[in-house]
LUMLODO-246859 format. One line per 3 residues: for each residue x, y, z of C-alpha. Coordinates in nm, 2 decimals, decimal comma. Each point is the difference from the previous one (the first is absolute). Example, Ala and Ser with C-alpha at 12.3 -4.5 7.8 and 13.67 -1.06 7.14 Angstrom:
! residues 2
1,23:-0,45:0,78  0,14:0,34:-0,07
! end
This chain:
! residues 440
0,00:0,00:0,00  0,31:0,25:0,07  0,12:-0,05:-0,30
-0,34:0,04:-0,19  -0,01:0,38:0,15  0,34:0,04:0,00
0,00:0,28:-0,25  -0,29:0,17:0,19  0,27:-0,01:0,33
0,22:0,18:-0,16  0,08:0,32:0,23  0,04:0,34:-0,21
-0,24:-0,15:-0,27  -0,37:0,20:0,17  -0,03:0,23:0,32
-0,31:-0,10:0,16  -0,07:0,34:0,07  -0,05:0,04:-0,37
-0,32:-0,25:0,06  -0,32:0,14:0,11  0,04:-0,04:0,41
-0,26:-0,07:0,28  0,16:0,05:0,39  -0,17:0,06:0,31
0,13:0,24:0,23  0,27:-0,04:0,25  -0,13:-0,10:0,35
-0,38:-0,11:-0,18  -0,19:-0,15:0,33  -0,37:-0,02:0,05
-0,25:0,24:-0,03  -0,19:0,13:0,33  -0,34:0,09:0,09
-0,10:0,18:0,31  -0,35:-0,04:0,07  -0,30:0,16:0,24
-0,34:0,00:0,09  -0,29:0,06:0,25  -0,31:-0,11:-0,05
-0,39:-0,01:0,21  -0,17:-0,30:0,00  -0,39:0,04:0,12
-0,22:-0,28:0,05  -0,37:0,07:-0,08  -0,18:-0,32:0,06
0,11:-0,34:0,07  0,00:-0,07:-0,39  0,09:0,31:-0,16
0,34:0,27:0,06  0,18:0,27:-0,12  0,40:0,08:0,00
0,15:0,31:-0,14  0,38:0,05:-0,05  0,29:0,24:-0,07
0,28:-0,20:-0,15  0,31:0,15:-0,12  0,38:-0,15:-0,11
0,31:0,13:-0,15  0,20:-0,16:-0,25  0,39:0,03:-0,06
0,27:-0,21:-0,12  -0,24:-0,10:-0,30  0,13:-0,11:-0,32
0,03:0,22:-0,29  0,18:-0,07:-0,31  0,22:0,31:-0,18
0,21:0,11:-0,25  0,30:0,02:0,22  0,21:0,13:-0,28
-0,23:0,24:-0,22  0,15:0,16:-0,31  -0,01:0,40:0,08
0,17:0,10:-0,30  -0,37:0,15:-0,14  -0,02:0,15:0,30
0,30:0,18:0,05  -0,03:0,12:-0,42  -0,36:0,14:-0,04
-0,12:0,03:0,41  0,31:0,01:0,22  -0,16:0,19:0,28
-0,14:-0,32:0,04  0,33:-0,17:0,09  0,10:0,02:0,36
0,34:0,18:0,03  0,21:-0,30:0,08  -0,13:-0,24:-0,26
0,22:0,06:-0,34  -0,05:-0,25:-0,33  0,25:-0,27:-0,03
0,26:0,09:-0,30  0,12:-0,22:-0,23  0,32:0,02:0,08
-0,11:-0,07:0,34  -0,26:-0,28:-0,06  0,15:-0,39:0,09
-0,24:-0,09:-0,25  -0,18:0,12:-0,31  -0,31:0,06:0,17
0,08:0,11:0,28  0,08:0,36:-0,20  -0,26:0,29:0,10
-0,10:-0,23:0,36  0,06:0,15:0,33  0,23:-0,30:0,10
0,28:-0,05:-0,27  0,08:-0,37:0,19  -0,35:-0,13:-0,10
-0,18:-0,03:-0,37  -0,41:-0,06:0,01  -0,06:-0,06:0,40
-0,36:-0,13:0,17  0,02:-0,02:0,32  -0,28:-0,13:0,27
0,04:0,19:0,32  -0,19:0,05:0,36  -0,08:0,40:-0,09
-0,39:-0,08:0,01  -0,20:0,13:0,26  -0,39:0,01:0,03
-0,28:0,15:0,26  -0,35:-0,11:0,07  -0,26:0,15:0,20
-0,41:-0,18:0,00  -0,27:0,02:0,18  -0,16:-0,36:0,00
-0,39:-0,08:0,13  -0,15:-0,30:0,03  -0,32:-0,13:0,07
-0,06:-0,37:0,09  -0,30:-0,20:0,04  0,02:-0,38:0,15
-0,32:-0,20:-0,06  -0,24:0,32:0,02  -0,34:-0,13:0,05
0,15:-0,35:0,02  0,04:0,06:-0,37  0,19:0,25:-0,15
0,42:0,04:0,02  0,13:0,27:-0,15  0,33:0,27:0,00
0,02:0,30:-0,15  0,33:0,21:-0,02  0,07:0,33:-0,13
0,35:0,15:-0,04  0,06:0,38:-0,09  0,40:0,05:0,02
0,33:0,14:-0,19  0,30:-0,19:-0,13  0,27:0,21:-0,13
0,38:-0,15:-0,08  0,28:0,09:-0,26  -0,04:-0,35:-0,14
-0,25:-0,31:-0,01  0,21:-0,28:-0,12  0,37:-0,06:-0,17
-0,24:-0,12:-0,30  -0,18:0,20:-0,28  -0,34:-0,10:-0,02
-0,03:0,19:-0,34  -0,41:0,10:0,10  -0,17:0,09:0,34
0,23:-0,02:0,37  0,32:0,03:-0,10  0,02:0,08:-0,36
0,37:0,11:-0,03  0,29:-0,11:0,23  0,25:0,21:-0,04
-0,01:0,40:0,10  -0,04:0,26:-0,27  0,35:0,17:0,12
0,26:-0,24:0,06  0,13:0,23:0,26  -0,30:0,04:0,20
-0,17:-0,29:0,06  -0,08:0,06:0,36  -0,21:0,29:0,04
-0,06:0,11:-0,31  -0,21:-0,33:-0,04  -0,18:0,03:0,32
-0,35:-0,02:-0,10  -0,34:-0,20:0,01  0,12:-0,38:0,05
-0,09:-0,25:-0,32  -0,22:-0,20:0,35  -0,19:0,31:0,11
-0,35:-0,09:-0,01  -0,17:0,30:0,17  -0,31:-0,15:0,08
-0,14:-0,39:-0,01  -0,34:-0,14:0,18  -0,05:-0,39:-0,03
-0,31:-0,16:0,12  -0,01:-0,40:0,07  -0,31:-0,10:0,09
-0,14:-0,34:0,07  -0,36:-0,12:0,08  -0,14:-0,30:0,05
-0,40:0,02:-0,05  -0,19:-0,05:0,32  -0,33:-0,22:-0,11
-0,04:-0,38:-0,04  0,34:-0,07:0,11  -0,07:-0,31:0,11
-0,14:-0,07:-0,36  -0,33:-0,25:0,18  -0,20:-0,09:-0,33
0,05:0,09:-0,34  -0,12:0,36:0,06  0,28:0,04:0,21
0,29:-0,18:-0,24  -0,14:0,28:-0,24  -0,02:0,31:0,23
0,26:-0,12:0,24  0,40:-0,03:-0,02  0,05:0,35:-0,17
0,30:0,17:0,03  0,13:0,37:-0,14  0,35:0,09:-0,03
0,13:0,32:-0,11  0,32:0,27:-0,01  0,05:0,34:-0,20
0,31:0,18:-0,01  0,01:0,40:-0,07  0,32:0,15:-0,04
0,18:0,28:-0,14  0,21:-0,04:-0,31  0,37:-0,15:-0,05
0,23:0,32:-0,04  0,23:0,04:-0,28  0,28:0,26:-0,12
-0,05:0,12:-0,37  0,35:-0,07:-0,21  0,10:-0,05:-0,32
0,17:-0,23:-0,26  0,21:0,13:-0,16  -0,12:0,34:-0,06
0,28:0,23:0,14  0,26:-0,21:-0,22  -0,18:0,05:-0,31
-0,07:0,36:0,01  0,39:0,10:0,09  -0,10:0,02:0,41
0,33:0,04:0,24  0,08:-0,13:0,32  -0,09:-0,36:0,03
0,21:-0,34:-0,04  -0,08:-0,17:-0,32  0,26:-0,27:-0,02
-0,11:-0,08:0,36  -0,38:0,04:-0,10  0,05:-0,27:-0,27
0,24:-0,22:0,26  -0,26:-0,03:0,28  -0,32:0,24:-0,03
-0,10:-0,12:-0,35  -0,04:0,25:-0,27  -0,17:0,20:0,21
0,07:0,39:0,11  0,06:0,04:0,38  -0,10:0,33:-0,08
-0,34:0,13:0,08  -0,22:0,23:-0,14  -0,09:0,38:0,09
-0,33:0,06:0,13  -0,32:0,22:-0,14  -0,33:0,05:0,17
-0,12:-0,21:0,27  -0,37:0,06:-0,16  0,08:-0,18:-0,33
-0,04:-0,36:-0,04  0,25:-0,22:0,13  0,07:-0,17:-0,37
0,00:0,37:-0,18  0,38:0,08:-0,07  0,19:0,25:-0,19
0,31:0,04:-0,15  0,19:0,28:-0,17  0,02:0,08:-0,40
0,39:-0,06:0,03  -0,05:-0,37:0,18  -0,26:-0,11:-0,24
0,23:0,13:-0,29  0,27:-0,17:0,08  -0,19:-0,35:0,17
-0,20:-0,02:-0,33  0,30:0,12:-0,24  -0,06:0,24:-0,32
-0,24:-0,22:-0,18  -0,29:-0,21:0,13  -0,26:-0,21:-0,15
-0,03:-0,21:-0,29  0,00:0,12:-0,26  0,24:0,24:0,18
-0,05:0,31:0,10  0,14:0,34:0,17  -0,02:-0,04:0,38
-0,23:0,30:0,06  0,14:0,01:0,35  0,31:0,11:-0,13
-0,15:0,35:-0,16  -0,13:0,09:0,30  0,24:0,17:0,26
0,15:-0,26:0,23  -0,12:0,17:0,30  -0,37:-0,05:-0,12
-0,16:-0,26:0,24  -0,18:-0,28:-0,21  -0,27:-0,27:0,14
0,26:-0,33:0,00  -0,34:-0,18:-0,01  -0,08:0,19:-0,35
0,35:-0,08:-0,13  0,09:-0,34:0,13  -0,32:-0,15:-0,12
0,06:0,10:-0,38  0,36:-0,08:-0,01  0,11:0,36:-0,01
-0,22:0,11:-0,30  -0,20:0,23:0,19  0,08:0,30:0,29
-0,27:0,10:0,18  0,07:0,27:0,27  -0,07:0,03:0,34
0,08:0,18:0,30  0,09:-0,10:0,33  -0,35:0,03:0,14
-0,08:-0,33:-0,25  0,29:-0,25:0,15  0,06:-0,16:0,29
0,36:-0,06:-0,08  0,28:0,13:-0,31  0,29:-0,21:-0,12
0,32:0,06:0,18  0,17:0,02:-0,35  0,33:0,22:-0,13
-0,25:0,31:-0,09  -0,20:-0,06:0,35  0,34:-0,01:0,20
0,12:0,38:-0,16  -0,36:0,14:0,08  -0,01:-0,13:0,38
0,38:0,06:0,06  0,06:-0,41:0,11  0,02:-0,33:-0,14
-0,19:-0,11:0,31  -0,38:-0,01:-0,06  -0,21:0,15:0,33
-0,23:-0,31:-0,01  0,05:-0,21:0,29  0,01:-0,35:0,13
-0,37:-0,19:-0,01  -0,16:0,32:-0,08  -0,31:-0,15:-0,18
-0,23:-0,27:0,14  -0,14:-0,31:-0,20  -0,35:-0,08:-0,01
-0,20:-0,10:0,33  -0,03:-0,36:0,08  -0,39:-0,06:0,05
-0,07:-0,38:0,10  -0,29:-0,18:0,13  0,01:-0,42:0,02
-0,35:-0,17:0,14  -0,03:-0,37:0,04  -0,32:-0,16:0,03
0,05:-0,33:0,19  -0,26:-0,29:0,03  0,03:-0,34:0,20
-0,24:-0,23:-0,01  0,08:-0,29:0,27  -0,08:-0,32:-0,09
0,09:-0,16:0,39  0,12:0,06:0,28  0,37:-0,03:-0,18
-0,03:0,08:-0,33  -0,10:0,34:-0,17  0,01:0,15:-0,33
0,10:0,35:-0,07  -0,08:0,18:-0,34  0,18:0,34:-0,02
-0,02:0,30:-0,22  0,25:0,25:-0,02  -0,02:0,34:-0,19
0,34:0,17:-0,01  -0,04:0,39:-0,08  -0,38:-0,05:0,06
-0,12:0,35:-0,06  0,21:0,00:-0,35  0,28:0,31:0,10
0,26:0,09:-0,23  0,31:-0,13:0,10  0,35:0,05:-0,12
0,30:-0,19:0,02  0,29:0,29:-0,05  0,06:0,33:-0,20
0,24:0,09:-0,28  0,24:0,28:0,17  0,16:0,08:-0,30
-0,03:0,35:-0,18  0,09:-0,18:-0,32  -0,37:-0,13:-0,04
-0,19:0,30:0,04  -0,27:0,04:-0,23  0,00:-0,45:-0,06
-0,29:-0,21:0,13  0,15:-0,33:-0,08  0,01:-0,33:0,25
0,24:0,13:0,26  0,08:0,27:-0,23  -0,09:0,36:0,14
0,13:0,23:0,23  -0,18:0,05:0,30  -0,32:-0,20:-0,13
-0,09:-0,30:0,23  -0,27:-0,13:-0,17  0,27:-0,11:-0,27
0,12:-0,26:0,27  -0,28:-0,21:0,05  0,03:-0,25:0,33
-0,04:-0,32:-0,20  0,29:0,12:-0,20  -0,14:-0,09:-0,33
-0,12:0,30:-0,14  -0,33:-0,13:-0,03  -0,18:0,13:0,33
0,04:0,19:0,28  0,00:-0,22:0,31  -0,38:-0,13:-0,12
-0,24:-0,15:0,29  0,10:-0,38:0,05  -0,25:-0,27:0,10
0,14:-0,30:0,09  -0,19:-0,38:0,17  0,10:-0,21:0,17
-0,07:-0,32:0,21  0,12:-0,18:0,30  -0,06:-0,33:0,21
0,04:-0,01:0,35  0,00:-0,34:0,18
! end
């Protein structure tokens, strides 16, 4: 076997840190939570009680994954009052390896690094209401929970739709505050009912009006809850319209062809999936022809600082330009035209700024058991899952790029193009299902 790889073991021949590296950070241990609560528990009747709590924690030591050695050279060329005073890009004459030129560290090429520089906070106020054979009949628990997660990261994973839709920060030097935000697990509020009832008549099923009428059972739970948060980003969209500042060779190593930049906001008033973009951007993302047959981009006779809808454009490959103003879009492109009007290649939208759709769910089962002795009964059971019919979603597209699409998973901020079956066919449809069951 030595011999086989012998001319791979030949030293001088690559420098690993020419390879695309993953490290964790010196010292990596476990993360910690601190965690509190008081709570009031009142009983109201033998069956029945109610319990309300305050619960808190704090989170540090979390995992985060980063570009530990981010390529500033952008930076310090079109926006270097962005560039902290003792950071300085790599020279060439400097770099130990090819890519390591324009990097803060000239000892390292294209660096991912998982580190414990996570934190997270959580404040809730949980009630719940319990009910233990109510009437000699009825169980049931409610629970409601209205509360606040913020964190500079979910997870060391992109999730690519709702939670934690991008990874990595948007400025590789910042990824600590700068990200602080709403956490990809804040759900500000959620109610669940479960609720259980076993019908009180003919129980002991005497006669056959009683195997009829007798041996009911209802079964039920809902959820209610507030949407999945998610941070609006982009493909590729600051690359293709000559955007500075961001990490492309590392972008294509570990992010994906994806942008970590984000975009620039408009109104809060208009539509989550309305966006703009500038003249210039869509000039230079669609080129100087579109179409087919082709034809002059009309973006490009318009001055670049002209705001178009990206909706409008994006849908119609280019060949149209219809303008807007801020008032009509939620969010604008952070592209090379966007960046020279707002003075920075860091878009002002922040983490999990958007929510997904709310998940609406009620379940019934309808149980009926019929005893045939004193040791045998049959049970017939019907279950309706998403009884009442509620739209429900599985995800949302994040990405900028597919404003103005309504394809299967294909359309920015649109949940209803990720239907919960995942098929494209339905929107999380009512479900009955039977089912039967001998007990002996």
């Amino acid at each position: 076997m030595r011999t086989q790889l012998a001319p791979s073991l030949v030293t001088g021949v690559a420098d690993p840190r020419s390879f695309n590296e993953t490290t964790i950070t010196p010292n990596f241990g476990p993360d910690h939570v601190h965690s509190w609560s008081l709570g009031v528990q009142r009983q109201i009747s033998n069956a029945t009680a109610v319990e309300a709590r305050y619960v808190g924690n704090h989170g540090d030591n979390l995992f985060q994954s980063i570009n530990a050695n981010p390529l500033v050279s952008g930076l310090a060329a079109s926006f270097p009052s962005f560039l902290p005073s003792n950071v300085t890009p790599c020279s060439a004459a400097d770099a130990v390896v090819p890519n390591a030129i324009g990097r803060v560290n000239c000892n390292e090429g294209i660096l991912r690094q998982r580190t414990n520089t996570g934190y997270s906070d959580y404040n809730g106020l949980q009630v719940q209401f319990r009910a233990t054979n109510l009437y000699k009949q009825l169980t049931m628990t409610a629970n409601y929970t209205w509360s606040k997660t913020t964190d500079n990261v979910s997870e060391i994973f992109s999730t690519f739709g709702g939670g934690n839709s991008l990874a990595f920060s948007q400025n590789p030097l910042n990824f600590t505050s700068a990200e602080n935000g709403l956490s990809g697990l804040n759900i500000p509020q959620a109610f669940t009912l479960n609720v259980f009832e076993q019908l009180p008549f003919y129980r002991s099923q005497q006669g056959w009006i009683g195997h009829l009428l007798g041996g009911w059972g209802v079964s039920a739970n809902y959820i209610l809850s507030s949407g999945e948060p998610y941070t609006p980003i982009q493909f590729a969209l600051n690359a293709e319209t000559n955007g500075t500042g961001f990490d492309v060779p590392f972008n294509n190593a570990f992010v994906g062809t994806f942008d970590t930049a984000r975009p620039f906001l408009g109104s809060s008033s208009a539509p989550v999936n309305q966006v703009g973009i500038y003249a210039g951007d869509a000039c230079s993302l669609f080129g100087p022809t579109v179409g087919s047959p082709a034809i002059p981009n009309p973006s490009c006779g318009l001055a670049p600082t002209t705001l178009l809808s990206f909706n409008g454009v994006n849908s119609t490959g280019g060949t149209t330009a219809p303008v807007t103003t801020t008032k009509g879009v939620r969010t604008i492109v952070n592209g090379g035209e966007a960046q020279e009007i707002f003075g920075t290649p860091f878009g002002n939208a922040g983490r999990n700024i958007f929510k997904d759709a709310k998940t609406n769910i009620s379940n019934i089962g309808i149980v009926k058991s019929f005893k045939i002795n004193e040791r045998s009964t049959v049970q017939f059971r019907t279950t309706m899952l998403n009884a009442f019919n509620h739209s429900n979603y599985s995800s949302v597209d994040p990405f900028l790029d597919d404003a103005g699409l309504s394809s299967f998973e294909t359309g920015f901020g649109t949940p209803s193009v990720f239907p919960s079956n995942g098929t494209g066919s339905s929107v999380g449809k009512r479900q009955i299902l039977f089912g039967a069951k001998v007990n002996f």
